[in-house]
FIZATOR-784227 format. One record per residue (C-alpha): residue in one letter; chain; x, y, z. Coordinates in Angstrom, 2 decimals, always signed. Example, Ala and Ser with C-alpha at 12.3 -4.5 7.8 and 13.67 -1.06 7.14 Angstrom:
pt residuo->A cadena->A X->+12.30 Y->-4.50 Z->+7.80 .
pt residuo->S cadena->A X->+13.67 Y->-1.06 Z->+7.14 .
//
This chain:
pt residuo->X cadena->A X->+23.00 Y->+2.67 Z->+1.56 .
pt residuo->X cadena->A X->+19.76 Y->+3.65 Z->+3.01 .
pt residuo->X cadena->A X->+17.68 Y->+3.38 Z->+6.19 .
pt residuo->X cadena->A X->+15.16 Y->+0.89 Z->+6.83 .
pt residuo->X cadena->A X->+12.11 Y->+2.40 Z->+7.80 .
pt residuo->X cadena->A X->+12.65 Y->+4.60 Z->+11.00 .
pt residuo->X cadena->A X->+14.94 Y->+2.44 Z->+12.36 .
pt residuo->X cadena->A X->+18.59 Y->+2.68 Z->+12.78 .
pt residuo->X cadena->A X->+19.51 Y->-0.11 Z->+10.35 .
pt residuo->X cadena->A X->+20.54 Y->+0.56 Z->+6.76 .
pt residuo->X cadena->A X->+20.38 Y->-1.78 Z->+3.91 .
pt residuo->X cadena->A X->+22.25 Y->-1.32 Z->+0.59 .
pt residuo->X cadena->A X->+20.19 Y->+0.21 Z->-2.16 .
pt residuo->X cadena->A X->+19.64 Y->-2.32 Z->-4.37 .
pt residuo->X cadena->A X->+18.61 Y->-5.27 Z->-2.77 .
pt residuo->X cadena->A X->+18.63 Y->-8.90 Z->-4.27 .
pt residuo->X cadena->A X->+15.45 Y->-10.71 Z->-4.90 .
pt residuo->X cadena->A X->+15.71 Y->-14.48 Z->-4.65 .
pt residuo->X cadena->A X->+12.27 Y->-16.01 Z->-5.64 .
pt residuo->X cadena->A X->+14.89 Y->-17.39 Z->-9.19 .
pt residuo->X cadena->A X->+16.87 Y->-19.54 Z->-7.20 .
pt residuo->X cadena->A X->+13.85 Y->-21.73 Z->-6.59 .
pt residuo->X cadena->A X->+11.04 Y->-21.79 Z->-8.93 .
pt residuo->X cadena->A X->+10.60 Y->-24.84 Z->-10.90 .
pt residuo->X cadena->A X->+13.63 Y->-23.25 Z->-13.59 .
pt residuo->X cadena->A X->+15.75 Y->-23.31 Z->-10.85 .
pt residuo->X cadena->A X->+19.23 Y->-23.07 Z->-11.78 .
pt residuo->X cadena->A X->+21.69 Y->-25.63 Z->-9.79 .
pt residuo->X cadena->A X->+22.50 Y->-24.67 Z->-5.92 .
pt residuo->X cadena->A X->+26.16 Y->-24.32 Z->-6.79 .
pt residuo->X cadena->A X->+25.16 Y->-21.74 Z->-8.88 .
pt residuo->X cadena->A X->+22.81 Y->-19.78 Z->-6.73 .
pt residuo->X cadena->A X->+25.00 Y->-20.19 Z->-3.90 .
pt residuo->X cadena->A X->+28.13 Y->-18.21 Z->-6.00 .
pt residuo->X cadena->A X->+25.56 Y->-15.68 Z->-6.87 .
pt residuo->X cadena->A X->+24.43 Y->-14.37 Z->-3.48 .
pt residuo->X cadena->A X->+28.02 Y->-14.96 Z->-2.58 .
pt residuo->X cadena->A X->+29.07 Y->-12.16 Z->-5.45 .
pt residuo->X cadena->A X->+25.92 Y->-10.02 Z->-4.42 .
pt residuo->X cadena->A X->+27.43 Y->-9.64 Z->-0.82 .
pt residuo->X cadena->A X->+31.12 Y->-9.14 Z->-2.59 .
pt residuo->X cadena->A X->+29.89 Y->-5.86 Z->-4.57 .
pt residuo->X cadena->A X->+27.90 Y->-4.79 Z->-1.54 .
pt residuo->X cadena->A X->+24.76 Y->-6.25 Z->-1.55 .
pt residuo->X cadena->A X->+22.99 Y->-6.06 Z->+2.31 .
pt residuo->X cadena->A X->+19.46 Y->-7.04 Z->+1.28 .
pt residuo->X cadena->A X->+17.98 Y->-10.40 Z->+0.29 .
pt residuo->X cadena->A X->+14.60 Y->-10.74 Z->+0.24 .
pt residuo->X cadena->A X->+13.08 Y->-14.37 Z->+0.22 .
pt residuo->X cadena->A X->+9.77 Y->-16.20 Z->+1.41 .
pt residuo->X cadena->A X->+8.61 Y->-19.60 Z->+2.56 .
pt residuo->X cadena->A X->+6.79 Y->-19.68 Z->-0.49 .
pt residuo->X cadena->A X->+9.68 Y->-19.24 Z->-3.12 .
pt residuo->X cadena->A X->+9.91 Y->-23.12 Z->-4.19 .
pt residuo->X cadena->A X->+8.49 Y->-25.64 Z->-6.30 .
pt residuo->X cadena->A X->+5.53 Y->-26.84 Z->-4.24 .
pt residuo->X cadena->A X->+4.25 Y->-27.19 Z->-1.08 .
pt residuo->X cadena->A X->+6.71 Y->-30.50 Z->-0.78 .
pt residuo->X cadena->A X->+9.50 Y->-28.13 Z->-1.46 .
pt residuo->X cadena->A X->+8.51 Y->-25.09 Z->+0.91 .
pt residuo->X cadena->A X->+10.92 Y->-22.76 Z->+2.87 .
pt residuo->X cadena->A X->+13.57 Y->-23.77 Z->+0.03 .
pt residuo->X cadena->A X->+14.49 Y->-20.54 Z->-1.24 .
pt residuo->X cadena->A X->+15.11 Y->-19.61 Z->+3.07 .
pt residuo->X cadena->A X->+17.52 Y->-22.66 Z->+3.04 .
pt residuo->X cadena->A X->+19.38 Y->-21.84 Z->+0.01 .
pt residuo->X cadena->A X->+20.38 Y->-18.31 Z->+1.77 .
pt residuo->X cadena->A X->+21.13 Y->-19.15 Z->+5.09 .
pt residuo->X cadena->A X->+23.73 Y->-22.14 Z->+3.44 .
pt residuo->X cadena->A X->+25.30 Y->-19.52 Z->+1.09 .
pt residuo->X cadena->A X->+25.61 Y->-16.89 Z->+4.41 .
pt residuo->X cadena->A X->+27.16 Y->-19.51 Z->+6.46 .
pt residuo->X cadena->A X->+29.40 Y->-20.46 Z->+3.38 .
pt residuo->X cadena->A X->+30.21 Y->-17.08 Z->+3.11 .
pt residuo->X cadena->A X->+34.07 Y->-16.13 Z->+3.95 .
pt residuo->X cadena->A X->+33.32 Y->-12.37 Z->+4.57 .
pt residuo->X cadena->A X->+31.69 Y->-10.39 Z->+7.36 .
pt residuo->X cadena->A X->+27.54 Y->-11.21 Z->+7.17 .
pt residuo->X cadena->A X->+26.74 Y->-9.66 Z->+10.30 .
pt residuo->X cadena->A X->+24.78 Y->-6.36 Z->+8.33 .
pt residuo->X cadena->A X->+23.36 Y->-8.60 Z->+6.04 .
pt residuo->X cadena->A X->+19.29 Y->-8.93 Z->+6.25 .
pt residuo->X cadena->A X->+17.04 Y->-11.33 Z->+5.08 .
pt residuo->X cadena->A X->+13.14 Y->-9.97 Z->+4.71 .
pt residuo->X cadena->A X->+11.09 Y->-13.49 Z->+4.54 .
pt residuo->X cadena->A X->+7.59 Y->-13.15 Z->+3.89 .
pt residuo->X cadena->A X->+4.71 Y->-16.08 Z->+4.85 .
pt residuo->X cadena->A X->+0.75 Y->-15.92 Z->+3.83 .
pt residuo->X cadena->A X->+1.14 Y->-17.77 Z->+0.52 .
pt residuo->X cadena->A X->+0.47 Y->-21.51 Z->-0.30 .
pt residuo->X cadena->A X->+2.08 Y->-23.57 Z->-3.30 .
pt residuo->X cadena->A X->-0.78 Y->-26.45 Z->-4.02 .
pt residuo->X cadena->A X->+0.86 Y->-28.10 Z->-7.26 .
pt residuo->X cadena->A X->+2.74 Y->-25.31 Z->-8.19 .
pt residuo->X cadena->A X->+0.22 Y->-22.37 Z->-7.90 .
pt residuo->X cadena->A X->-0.47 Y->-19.55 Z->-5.35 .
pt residuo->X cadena->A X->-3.08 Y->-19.17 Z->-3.11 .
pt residuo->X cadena->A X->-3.17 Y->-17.31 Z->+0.10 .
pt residuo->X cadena->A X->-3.80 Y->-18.36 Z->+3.71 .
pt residuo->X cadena->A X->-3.96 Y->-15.70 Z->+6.67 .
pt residuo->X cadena->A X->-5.30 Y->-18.33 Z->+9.04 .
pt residuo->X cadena->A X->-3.50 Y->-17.50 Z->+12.24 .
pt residuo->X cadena->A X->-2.73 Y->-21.10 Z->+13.31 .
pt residuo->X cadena->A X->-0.84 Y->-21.32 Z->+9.53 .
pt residuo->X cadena->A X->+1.22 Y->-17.95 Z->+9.52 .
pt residuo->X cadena->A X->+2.32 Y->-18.91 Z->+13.85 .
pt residuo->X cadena->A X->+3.60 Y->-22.54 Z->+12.39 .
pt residuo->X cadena->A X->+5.19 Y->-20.88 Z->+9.08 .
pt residuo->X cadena->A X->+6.52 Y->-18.12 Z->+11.06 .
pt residuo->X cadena->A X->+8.67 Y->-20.77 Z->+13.00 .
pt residuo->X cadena->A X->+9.53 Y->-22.94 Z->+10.13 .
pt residuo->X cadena->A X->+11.08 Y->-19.78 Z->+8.16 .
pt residuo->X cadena->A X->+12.67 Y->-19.02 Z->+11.89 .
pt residuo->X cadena->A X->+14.03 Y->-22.61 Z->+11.24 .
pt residuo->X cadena->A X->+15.46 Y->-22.12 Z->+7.41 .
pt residuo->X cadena->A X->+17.13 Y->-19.24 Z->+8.39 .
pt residuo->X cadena->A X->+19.14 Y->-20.63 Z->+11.02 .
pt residuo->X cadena->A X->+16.90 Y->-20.07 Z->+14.50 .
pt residuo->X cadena->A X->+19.76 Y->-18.80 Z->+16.09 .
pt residuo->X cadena->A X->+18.91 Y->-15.00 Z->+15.69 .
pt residuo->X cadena->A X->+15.48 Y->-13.63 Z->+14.80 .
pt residuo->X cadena->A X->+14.27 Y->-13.15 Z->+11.38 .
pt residuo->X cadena->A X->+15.43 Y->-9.98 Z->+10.33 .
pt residuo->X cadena->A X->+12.27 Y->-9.04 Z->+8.61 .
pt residuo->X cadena->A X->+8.82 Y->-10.79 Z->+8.53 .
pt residuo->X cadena->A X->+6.23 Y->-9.53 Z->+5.63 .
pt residuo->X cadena->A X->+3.09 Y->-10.62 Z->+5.69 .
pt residuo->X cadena->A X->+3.02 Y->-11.47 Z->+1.32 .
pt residuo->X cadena->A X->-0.80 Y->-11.14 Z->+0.75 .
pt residuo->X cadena->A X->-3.93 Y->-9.91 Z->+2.85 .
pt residuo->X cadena->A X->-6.14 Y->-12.90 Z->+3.10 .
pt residuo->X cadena->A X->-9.97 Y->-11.85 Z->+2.49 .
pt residuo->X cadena->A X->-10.74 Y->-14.91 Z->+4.76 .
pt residuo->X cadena->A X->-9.22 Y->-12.93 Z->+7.81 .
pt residuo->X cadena->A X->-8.90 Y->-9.90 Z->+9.24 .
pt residuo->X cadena->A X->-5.92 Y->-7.95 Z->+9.03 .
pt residuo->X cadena->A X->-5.64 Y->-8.22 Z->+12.49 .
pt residuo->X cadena->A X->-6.49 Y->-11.57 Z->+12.84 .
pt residuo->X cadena->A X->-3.79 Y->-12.42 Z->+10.75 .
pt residuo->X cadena->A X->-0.78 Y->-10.04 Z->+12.25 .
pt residuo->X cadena->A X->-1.59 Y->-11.48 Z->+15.88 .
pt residuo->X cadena->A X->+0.73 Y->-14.52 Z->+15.70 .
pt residuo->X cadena->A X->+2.71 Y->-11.78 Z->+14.17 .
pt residuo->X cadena->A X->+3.24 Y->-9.58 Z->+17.07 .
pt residuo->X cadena->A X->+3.54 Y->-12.46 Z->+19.35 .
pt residuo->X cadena->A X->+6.18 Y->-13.17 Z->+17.21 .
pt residuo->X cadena->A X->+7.97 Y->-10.32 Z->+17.31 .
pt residuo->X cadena->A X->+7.75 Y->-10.82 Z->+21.42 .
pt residuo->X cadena->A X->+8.58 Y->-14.04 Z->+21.30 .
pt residuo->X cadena->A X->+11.77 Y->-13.24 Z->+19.51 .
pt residuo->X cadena->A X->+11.51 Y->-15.52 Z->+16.51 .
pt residuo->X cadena->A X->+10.93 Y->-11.61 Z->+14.20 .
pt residuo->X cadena->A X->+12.93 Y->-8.29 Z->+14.47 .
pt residuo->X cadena->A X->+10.89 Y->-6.41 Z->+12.55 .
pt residuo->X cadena->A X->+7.69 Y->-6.90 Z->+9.96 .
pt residuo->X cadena->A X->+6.45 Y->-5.86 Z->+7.11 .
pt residuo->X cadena->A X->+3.32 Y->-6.00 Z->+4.60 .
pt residuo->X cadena->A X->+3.15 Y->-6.72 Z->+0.88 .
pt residuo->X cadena->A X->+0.55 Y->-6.12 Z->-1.77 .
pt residuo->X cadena->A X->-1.48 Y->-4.21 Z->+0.78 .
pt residuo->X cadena->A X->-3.51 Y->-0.68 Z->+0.23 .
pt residuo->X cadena->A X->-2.96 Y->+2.32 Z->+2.01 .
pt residuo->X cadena->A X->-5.69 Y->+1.60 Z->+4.32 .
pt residuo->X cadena->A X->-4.81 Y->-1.77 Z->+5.03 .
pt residuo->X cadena->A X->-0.93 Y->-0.94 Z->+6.19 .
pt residuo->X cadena->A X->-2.57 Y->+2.06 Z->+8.47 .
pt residuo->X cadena->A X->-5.00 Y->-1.03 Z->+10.03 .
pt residuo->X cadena->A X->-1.64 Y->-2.95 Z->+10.17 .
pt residuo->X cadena->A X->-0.16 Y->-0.73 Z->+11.87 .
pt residuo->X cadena->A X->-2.47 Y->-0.28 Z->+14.37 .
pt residuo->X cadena->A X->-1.42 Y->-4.13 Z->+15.63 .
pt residuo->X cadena->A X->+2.16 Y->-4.04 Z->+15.17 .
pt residuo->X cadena->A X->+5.00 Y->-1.62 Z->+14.11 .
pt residuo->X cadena->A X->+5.76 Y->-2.09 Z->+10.36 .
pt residuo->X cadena->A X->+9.31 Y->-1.18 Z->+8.67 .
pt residuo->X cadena->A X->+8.28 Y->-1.45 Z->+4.86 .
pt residuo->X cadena->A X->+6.00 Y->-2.46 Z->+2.30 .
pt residuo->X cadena->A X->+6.49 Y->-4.65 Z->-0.79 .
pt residuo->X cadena->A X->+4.30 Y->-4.02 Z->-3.44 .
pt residuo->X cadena->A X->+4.54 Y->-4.83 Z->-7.34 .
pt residuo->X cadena->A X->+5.79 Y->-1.65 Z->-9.51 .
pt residuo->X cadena->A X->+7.65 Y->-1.37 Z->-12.49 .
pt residuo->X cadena->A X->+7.14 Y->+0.51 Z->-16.17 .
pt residuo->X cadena->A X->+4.15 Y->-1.92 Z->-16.63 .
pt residuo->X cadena->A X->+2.43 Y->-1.94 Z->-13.43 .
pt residuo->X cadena->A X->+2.67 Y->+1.85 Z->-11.96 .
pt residuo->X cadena->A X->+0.17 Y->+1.93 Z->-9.60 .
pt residuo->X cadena->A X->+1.89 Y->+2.75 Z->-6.17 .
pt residuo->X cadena->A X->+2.16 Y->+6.14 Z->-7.67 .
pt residuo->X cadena->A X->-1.68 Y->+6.51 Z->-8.05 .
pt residuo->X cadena->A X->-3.38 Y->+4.64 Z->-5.50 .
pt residuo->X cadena->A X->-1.59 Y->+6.72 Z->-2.36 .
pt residuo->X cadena->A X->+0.84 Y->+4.05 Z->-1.20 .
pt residuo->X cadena->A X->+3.90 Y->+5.42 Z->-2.31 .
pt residuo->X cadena->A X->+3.33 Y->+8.60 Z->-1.36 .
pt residuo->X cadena->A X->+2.43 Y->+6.97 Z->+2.35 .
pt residuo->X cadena->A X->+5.31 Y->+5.78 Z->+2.42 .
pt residuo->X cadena->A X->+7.58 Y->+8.04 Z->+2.09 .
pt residuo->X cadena->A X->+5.51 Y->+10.39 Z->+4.59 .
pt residuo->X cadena->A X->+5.32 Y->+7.48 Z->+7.06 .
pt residuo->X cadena->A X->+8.97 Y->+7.20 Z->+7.10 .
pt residuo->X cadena->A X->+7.96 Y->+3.37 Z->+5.49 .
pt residuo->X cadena->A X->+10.67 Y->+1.28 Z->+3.33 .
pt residuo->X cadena->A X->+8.81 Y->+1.11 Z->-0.34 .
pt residuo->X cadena->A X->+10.14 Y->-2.34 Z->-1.63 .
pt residuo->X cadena->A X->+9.00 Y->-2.66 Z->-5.56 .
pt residuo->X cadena->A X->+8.91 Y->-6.65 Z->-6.43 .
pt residuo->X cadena->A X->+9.09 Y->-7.22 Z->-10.15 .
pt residuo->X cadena->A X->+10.40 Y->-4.14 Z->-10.77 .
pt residuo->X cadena->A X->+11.70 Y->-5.45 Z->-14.38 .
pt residuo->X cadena->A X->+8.76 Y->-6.53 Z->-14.95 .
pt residuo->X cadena->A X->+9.35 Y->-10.28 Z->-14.17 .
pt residuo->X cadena->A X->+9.98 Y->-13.04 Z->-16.47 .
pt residuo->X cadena->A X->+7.69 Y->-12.60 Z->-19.10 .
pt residuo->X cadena->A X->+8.31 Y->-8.97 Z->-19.74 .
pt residuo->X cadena->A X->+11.71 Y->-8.15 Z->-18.76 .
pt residuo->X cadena->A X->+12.66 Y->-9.01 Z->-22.26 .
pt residuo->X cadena->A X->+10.70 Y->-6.04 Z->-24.05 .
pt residuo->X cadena->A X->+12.03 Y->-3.54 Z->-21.88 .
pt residuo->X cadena->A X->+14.07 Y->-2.67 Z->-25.46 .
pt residuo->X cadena->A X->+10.40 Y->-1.61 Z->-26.67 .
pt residuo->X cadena->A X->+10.26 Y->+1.28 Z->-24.54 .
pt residuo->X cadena->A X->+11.77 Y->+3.88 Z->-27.19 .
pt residuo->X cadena->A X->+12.65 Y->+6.44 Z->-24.01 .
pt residuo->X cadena->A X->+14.16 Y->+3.55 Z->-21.72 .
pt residuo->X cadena->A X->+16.58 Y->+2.18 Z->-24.80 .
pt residuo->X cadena->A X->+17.13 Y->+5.32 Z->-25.94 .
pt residuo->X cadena->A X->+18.10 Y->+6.59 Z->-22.14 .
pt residuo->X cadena->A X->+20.22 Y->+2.99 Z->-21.80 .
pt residuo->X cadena->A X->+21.98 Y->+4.09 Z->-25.38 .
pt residuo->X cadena->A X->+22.51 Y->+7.73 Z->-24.48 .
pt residuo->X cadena->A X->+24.22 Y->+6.54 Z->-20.41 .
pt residuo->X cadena->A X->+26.04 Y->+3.63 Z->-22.19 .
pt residuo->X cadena->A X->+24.18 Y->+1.53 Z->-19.84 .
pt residuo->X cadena->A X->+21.38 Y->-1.62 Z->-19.52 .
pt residuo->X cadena->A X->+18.18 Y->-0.84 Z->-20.06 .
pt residuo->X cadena->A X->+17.63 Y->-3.03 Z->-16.67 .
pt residuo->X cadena->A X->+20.25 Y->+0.01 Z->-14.90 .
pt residuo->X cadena->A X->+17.29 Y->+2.45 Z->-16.50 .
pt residuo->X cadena->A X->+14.55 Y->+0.79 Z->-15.12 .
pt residuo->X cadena->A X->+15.55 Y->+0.80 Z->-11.32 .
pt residuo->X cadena->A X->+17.41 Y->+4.18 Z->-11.41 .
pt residuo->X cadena->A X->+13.56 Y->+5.46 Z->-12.74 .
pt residuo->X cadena->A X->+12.08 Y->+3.63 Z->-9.75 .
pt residuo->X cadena->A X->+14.75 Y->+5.23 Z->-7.08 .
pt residuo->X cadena->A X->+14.25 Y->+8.62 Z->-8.82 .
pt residuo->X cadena->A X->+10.05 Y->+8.28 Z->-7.94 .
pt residuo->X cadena->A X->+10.97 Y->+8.20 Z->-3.85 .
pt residuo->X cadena->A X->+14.00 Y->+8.10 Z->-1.87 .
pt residuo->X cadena->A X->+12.24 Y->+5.59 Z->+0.05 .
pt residuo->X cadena->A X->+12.28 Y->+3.00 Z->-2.65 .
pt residuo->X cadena->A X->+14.72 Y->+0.06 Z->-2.58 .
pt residuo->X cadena->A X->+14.40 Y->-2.41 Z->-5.65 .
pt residuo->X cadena->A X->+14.62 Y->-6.03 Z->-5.21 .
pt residuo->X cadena->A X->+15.44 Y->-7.20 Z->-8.94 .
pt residuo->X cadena->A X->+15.64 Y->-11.26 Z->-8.75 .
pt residuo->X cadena->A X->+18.73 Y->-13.06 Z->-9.67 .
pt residuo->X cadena->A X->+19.92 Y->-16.13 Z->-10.80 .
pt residuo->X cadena->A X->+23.42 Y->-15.99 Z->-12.84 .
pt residuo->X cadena->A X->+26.00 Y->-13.62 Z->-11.22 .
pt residuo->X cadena->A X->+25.83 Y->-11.32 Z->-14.37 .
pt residuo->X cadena->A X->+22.55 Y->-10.30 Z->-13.54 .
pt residuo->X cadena->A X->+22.86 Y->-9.07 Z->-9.85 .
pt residuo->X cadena->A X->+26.31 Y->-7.30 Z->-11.10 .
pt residuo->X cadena->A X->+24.40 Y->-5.22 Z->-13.88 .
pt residuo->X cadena->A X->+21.38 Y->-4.41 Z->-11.01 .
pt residuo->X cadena->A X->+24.00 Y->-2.86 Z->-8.18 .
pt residuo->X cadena->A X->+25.77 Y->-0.52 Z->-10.95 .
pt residuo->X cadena->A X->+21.64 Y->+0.96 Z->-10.87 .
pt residuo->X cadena->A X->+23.28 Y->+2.98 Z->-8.05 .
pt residuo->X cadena->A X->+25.39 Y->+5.13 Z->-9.90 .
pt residuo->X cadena->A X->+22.82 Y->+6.10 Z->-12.91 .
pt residuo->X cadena->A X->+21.26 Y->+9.74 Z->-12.31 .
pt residuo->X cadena->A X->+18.12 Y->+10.51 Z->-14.03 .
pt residuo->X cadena->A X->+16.89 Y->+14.19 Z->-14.49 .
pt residuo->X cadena->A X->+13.98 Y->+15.49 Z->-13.68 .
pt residuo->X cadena->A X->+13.15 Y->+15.91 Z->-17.89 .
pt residuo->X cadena->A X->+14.48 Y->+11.88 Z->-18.15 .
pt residuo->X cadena->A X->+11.85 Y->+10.75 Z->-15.40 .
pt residuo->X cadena->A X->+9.09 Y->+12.64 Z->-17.53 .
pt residuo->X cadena->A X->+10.49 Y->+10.88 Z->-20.68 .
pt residuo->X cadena->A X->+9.79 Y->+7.43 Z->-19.17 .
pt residuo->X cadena->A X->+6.84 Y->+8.20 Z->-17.50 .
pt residuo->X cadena->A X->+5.65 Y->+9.73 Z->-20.64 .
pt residuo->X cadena->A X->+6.57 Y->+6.09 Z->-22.48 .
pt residuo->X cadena->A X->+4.56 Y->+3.83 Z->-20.17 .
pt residuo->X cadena->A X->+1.32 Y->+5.77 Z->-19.23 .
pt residuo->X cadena->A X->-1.49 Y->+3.20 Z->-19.33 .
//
């Protein structure tokens, strides 16, 4: 387990990403459904989500609906479960665009409130994309109001620089930060924001950090992450986030999931130890 943020809630490790469950290769709901259920069975206390994780904009908030169904489905105790939405990007035919108007993130703020059951208040908010149309703090306003209102418990920020969480900040308290990182894409550790976050006390929340779907499969070409997966008698997916927890104890992956075999490989992550020298090795495998 470990803390969210500075605040006195904890979240498992390993968290479960569910953008999968509702792209256009969507498997069937059935399926989904039995996969967050067996994420929550092995221990799983983090699913992130956002309105945006669907088809279209026809078909938004559908990834939101899928989780609260399989939490009210749910036969065990869901009460330390939390769901981070995030809001700011559009769907038009199938692509992604943002929008930080104010008047759209207050209306999609209370449609994920909606998806997610509006009986308690979204557990965490994360604004997915500064907007270059708005300000920063145009943008957060409906989000603190928000947060007063009691539709959001707490927020965070994703794919935002170093300066732009500190002007964040400045408008409302923030818990975490997602931002893409993975043996491909290494730039948290070089642009300040990882380091930030650990000093700030800030959740560090890697999205993609497998690479996503069109590189997770040549994972096996990194000699030093198959030869690490061959040496632990392990994936070379359990290789990949144990490197990423190694960088910062404030990181918590989100790998995605979609068949139950997946999220069960991710969570045994937990218990693969990395030296020092086996960092360097990887590090050493996927400099730019």
């Amino acid at each position: 387990m470990k803390r969210l943020g500075k605040t006195d809630v904890t979240i498992s490790a390993i968290g479960l990403g569910g953008m999968p469950m509702s792209l256009s290769s969507r498997p069937r709901e059935s399926q989904s459904i039995e996969v967050i259920h067996r994420a929550l069975d092995i221990g799983v206390t983090l699913i992130d989500t956002a309105d945006s994780y669907c088809k279209n904009e026809s078909d938004k908030h559908h990834n939101e609906r899928l989780i609260h169904k399989a939490l009210v489905q749910y036969k065990g105790d869901v009460s330390n479960v939390i769901v981070a939405t995030k809001g700011g990007l559009m769907r038009p035919n199938g692509g992604w665009t943002r929008n930080g108007n104010p008047d759209h993130l207050r209306k999609t703020i209370r449609e994920s409130f909606e998806a997610l059951g509006g009986s308690k208040p979204i557990d965490i908010w994360q604004y997915h994309s500064p907007d270059s149309k708005y300000t920063i703090e145009e943008s957060l306003a409906p989000v603190k109001e928000a947060v007063k209102e009691g539709l959001i418990r707490f927020v965070g920020v994703s794919n935002f620089s170093v300066e732009q969480i500190k002007r964040a900040r400045d408008v409302v308290g923030i818990v975490s930060v997602q931002n893409q990182y993975n043996p491909w894409y290494r730039q948290p550790e070089f642009d300040g924001v990882l380091e930030y976050c650990e000093k700030e006390g800030l959740t560090f929340l890697p999205w993609s950090p497998l690479g996503g779907s069109s590189r997770v499969r040549n994972l096996e070409d990194i000699g030093a992450i198959a030869q690490l997966a061959k040496e632990k008698s392990v994936s070379v997916y359990n290789i990949v986030l144990a490197w990423l927890m190694a960088k910062s104890p404030c990181v918590v992956p989100i790998p995605g999931a979609s068949k139950v075999s997946s999220i069960e490989d991710s969570v045994r992550a937990v218990d693969v130890k990395l030296s020092a020298e086996e960092v360097a090795r990887i590090d050493d495998a996927t400099k730019e």
